[in-house]
C-alpha positions in Angstrom: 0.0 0.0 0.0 0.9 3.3 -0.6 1.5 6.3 1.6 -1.3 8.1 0.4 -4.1 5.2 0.5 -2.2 4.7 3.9 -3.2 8.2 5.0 -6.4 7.9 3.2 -7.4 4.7 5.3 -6.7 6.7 8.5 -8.2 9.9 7.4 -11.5 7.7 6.4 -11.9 6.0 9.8 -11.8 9.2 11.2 -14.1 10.7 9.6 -16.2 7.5 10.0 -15.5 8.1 13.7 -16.8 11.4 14.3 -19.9 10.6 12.1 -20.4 7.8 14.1 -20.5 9.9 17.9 -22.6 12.6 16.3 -25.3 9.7 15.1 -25.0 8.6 18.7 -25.4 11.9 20.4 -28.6 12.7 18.3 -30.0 9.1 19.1 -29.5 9.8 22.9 -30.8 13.3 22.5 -33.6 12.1 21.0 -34.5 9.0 23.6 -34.7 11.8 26.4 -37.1 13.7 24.1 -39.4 10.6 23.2 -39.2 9.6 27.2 -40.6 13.0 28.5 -43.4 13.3 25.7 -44.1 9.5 27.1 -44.4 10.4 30.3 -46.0 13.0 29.8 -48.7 11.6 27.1 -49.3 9.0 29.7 -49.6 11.4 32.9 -47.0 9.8 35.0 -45.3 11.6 37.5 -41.4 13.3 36.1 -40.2 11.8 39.4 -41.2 8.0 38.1 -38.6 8.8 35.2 -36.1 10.6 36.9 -33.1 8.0 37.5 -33.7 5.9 34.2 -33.8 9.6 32.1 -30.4 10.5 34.3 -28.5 7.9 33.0 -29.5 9.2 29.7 -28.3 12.4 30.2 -25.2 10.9 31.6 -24.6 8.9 28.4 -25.4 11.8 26.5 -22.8 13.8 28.8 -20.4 10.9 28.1 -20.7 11.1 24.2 -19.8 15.0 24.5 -16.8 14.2 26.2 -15.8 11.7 23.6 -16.4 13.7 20.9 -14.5 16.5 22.5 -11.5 13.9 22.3 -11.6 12.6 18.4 -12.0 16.0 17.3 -8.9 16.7 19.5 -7.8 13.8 17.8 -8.5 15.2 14.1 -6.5 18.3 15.1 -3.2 16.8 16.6 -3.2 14.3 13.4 -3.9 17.3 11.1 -0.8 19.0 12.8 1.1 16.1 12.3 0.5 15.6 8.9 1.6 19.4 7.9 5.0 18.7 10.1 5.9 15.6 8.1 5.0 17.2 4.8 2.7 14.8 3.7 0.9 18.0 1.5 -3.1 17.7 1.2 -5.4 14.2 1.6 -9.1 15.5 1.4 -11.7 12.8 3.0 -15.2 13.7 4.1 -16.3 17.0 4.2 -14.3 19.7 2.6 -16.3 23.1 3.6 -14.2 22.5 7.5 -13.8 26.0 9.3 -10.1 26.4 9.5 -8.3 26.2 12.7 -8.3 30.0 13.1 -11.7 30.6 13.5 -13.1 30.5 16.7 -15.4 27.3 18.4 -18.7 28.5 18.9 -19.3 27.7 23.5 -20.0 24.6 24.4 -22.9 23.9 26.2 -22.1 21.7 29.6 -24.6 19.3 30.8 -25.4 20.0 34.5 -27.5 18.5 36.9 -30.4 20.2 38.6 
């Protein structure tokens, strides 16, 4: 194989990988949606809910973090691959912002 289907490869499962935490993070988001318009529909209590919809959130929380640390990821590889010279490999998206513009906030789960 050569260097550039080498870097390819990578640059695919990454790609893959992010795609794959931001599926995850809108399935999550959406189970604590379809719980509380459950509950509610069927008039239980929020407190009957409260611990199994937690954990939820908790997951969800978790999935944040981790997507924190690919994209991390993508930027220390991206780094990486300018230092060794390797010139440009373009997989996935091409309309990424550039490192110099600025992260919108990130909002922080927080419990209540």
């Amino acid at each position: 194989m050569d260097k550039a289907a080498v870097v390819a490869g990578i640059a695919g499962e990454l790609s893959e990988t992010e795609r794959a935490i931001d599926t995850a993070l809108t399935h999550a988001t959406g189970m604590v949606q379809t719980m509380i318009a459950g509950r509610t529909t069927l008039g239980i209590s929020p407190i009957a809910g409260a611990d199994s919809q937690a954990k939820v959130m908790a997951a969800i929380a978790a999935l944040a973090t981790a997507r924190e640390a690919v994209v991390a990821c993508h930027e220390e590889m991206a780094k990486d691959h300018r230092r060794m010279g390797w010139g440009t490999y373009a997989v996935g998206t091409l309309d990424k912002p550039s490192e110099s513009e600025s992260r919108p906030p990130v909002a922080r789960l927080r419990a209540v």
